[in-house]
C-alpha positions in Angstrom: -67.3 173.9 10.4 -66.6 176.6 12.9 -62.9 178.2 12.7 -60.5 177.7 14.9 -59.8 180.6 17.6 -56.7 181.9 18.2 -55.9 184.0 21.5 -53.0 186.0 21.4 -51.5 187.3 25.0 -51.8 191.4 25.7 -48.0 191.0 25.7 -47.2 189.9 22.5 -50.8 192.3 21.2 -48.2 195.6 22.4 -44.8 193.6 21.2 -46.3 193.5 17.8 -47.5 197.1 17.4 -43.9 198.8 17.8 -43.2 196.9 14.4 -43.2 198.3 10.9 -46.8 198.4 9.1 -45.4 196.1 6.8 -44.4 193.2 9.4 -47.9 194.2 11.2 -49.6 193.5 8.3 -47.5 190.2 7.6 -47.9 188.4 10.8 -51.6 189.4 10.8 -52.3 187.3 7.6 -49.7 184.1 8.9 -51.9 184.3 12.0 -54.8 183.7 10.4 -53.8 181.1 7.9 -52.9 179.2 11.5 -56.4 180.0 12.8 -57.9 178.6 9.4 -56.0 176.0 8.4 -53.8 175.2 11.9 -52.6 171.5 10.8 -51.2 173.1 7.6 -48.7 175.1 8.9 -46.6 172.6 11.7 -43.3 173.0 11.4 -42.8 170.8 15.0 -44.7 169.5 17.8 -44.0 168.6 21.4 -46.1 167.7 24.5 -47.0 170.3 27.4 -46.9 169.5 30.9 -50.3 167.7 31.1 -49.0 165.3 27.9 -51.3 167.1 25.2 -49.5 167.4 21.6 -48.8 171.2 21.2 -48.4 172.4 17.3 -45.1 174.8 16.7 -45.5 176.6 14.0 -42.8 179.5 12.1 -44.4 182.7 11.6 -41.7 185.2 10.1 -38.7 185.5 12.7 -41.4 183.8 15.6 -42.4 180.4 16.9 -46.0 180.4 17.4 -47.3 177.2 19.8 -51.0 176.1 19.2 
């Protein structure tokens, strides 16, 4: 089975690299475990605009919506 794909916004890409190496390194590995394994790791859903079930997920301090 191929992975999952996760696309992270430029935004958030230069957000993340002001943190510590330590927090870098921490919300790399949680991002993956959501790319791997993305049902695992719902802490909430809720429906976009178009009706589709959108996964919310806690990543450290952050909300990450898949």
């Amino acid at each position: 089975m191929k992975p999952f794909q996760l696309l992270i916004a430029l935004d958030a890409v230069e957000f993340v690299e002001r943190w510590s190496r330590l927090d870098r390194v921490s919300i790399r590995e949680q991002l993956t475990q959501l790319r791997d394994f993305p049902g695992n790791y719902s802490a909430d859903a809720e429906r976009d605009s178009t009706g589709r079930l959108v996964d919310i997920s806690l990543c450290g301090r952050f909300a990450v919506k898949l």
